[in-house]
Phi, psi and omega in degrees: 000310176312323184275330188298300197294359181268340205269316168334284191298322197268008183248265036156289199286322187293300171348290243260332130345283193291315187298263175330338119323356227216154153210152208286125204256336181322182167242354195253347182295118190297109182226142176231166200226109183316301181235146169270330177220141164225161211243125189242146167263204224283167213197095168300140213287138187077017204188105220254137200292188148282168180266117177280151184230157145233198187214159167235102185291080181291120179244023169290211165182051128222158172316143165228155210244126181259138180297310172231166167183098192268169161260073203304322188296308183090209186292002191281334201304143155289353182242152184259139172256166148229188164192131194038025196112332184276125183289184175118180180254344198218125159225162145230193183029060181243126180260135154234130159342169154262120191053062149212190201203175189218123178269130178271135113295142186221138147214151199267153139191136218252159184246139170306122132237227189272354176317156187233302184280145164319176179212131200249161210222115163226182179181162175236131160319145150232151176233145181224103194220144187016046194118299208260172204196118182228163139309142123248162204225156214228128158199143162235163187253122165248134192220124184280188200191156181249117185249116178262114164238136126111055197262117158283131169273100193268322180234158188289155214217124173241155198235120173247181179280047160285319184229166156284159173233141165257160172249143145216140153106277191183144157248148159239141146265105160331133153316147210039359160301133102009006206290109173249135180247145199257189196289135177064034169278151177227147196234101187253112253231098173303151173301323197245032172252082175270146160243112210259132172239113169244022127253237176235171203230115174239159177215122148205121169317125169238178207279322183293169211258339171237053191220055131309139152251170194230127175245139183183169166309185178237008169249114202277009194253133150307143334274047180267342185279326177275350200298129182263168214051039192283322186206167197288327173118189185248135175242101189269129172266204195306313192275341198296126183228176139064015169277115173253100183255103144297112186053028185279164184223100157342193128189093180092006191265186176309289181232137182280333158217137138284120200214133187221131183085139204276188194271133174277025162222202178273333181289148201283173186287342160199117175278124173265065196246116169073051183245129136278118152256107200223151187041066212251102165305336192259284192244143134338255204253108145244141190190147223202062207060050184255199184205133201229146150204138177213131191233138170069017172270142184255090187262140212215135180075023185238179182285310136253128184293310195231144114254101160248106161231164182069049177062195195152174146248146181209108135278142205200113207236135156051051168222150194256132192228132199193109183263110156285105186305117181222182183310323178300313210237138195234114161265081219220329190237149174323141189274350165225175194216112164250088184232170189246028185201146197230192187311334193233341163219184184265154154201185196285126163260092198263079191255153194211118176237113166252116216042025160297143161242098188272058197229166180225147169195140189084061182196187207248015185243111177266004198238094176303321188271102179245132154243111179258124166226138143264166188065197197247006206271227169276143177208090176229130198207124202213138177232120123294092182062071182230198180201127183223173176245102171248153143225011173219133144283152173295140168279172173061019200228116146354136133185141189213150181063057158231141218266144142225154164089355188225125180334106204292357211030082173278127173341304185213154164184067177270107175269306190303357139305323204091010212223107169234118168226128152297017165280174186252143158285151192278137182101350166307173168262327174299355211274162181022078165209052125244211212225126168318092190255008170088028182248132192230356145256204198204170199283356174253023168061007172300093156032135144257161194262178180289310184266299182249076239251147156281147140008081193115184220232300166289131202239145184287127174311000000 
């Protein structure tokens, strides 16, 4: 008995051997397909996408033979297939296992044309197995672009809203040079593209969203799109004079502006009016005895929002400066910093914050504001009518009219979305607590009234 149930058991496993070995020829044979569709967002011309996949599930237990599996476009396609590792446009005869799968790769790259508005660009997978035929379809956003790699400004250079413009490699600005970018430029930023001014940078920028400029990476694909440290930011060096930026919008760099030495004139060195600065890895703002003066700006999401050492001059009118700890940005530093000394000397520091907002939350910080001095020199630094997170006032400082400690009611600030707007909700402590600084719109270009204007870059409808 014993030997007949071993003979049994060894016909059973062999059966069931040929059977996985074996392949299911039905058209009813369970195969599932990951995806139906895959989807690239927009994708500059000459400058080839990331890769997208699906998976093909053979859930039988028996083999399946995919016959065919095209590239419908062929070698023509604007698209690349891989399949398992293999390049091409066409296979046959491809076995997968029982109950395993076989992975597809895709990637895009677009060719220049005369288009100005994007264009969207498709094609289809086709698989072919016992009979049946199913699709997946390919589509994309194709966009030309005016493409800079190492782009030096030798003469002044005005950029108008015809194209996207890519960076790659580095943009310069010349000493005494010029680069102006007019309303609805979108300025898209290679990882390894700082842009540097060592003359001047005018932007200008109007209040509708589309006709903002935008500084920003140049990878639009998920989840690359959200990343911070995408590029590097912008940077006035020593010779930079007379940078004025209107309704510009930062976005995902390194540091979002660096700005160092103070103006070889009288004027400050660089003006913020209606400016976001966002999701910045290191910094918002690093400046480093330079001269700022920024009104209705929002710097927001960075590792650090304001870094000022070694003194400056600053004004700072109406701006909501504000970190939310999310997956991206570790809320570990102060949303501002101020000091009048850097490793090896002092200098003089004159700052003025007025109808500001200073707040943090989901993070390690309790003192949103650090003001640090060293010496004897001049140091005047005054908060006006502001609303903060402290649990030490700052030393060494001015200050009337301050909210602490209560909470700004910000509209939205859904980390698990990604989705932040710093406006205020009815019922803020910000609302009609600053002072008439003469700024009569807000950063969404709304009114502010004649008297008792809010708190913050927004003022409440």
């Amino acid at each position: 008995m014993k030997i007949t149930g071993l003979i049994a058991i060894s016909l059973l496993l062999l059966l069931n051997s040929c059977r996985k070995d074996s392949f299911i020829t039905s058209p009813d044979a369970r195969v599932s397909i990951s995806a139906d569709t895959l989807k690239y967002d927009t994708v500059f011309v000459t400058t080839g996408s990331t890769y997208r996949s699906f998976t093909i599930f053979n859930d039988n237990d028996q083999k399946l033979r995919i016959s065919s599996l095209n590239l419908l476009g062929g070698s023509t396609s604007v698209y690349k297939m891989n399949v398992d590792g293999t390049p091409g446009d066409q296979f046959s005869n491809i076995e997968i296992n029982a109950n395993d799968s076989l992975y597809v790769f895709t990637q895009v790259n677009v060719n220049p044309n005369a288009a100005n508005l994007p264009f969207i660009l498709r094609d289809s997978i086709e698989i072919n197995y016992n009979g049946k035929r199913r699709l997946v379809q390919l589509e994309a956003w194709g966009q030309n672009a005016h493409f800079f790699r190492d782009k030096v400004i030798a003469t002044n250079e005005t950029w108008n809203n015809d194209l996207p413009y890519v960076i790659l490699g580095s943009l310069l600005v010349n000493p005494n040079q010029t680069l102006t970018i007019n309303k609805g430029c979108r300025i898209y930023v290679h990882a390894d593209a700082p842009i540097v001014v060592d003359g001047s940078l005018v932007v200008n920028g109007l209040k509708d969203t589309i006709d903002r400029v935008y500084f920003q990476g140049d990878r639009l694909d998920e989840p690359y799109k959200d990343f911070p440290a995408s590029w590097p930011g912008l940077f006035f060096r020593g010779t930079s004079k007379d940078n004025v930026l209107t309704y510009a919008s930062i976005k995902n760099a390194f540091q979002g502006i660096g700005i160092f030495d103070p103006s070889p004139n009288a004027n400050p060195k660089l003006i913020l009016n209606e400016c976001v600065i966002d999701n910045a890895y290191d910094a918002g703002i690093i400046s480093i005895n330079s001269s700022i003066r920024a009104r209705n700006t929002q710097v927001s999401n960075c590792g650090k929002n304001l870094f000022f050492v070694k003194g400056g001059d600053y004004q700072f009118t109406h701006c909501t400066v504000v970190t939310i700890g999310n997956r991206y940005i570790d809320h570990k530093d102060p949303v501002l910093t101020l000091t009048n000394f850097d490793n090896t000397s002092t200098a003089s520091l004159t700052a003025l914050f007025r109808n500001c907002i200073f707040w943090g939350e989901n993070g390690l910080v309790d003192n949103e504001v650090i003001v640090s001095k060293n010496g004897a020199g001049i140091f005047n630094v005054n908060f006006d009518y502001n609303l903060w997170k402290v649990q030490s006032t700052p030393a060494n400082i001015t200050s009337n009219q301050i909210i602490n400690n209560q909470v700004p009611m910000f509209d939205s600030t859904d980390g698990s979305k990604n989705y932040y707007s710093f406006r205020l909700k009815a019922g803020s402590p910000a609302i009609n607590k600053g002072t008439n600084a003469g700024v009569l719109t807000d950063l969404d270009g709304k009114p502010r009234p004649v008297g008792l204007p809010d708190l913050g870059c927004f003022e409440k409808q």
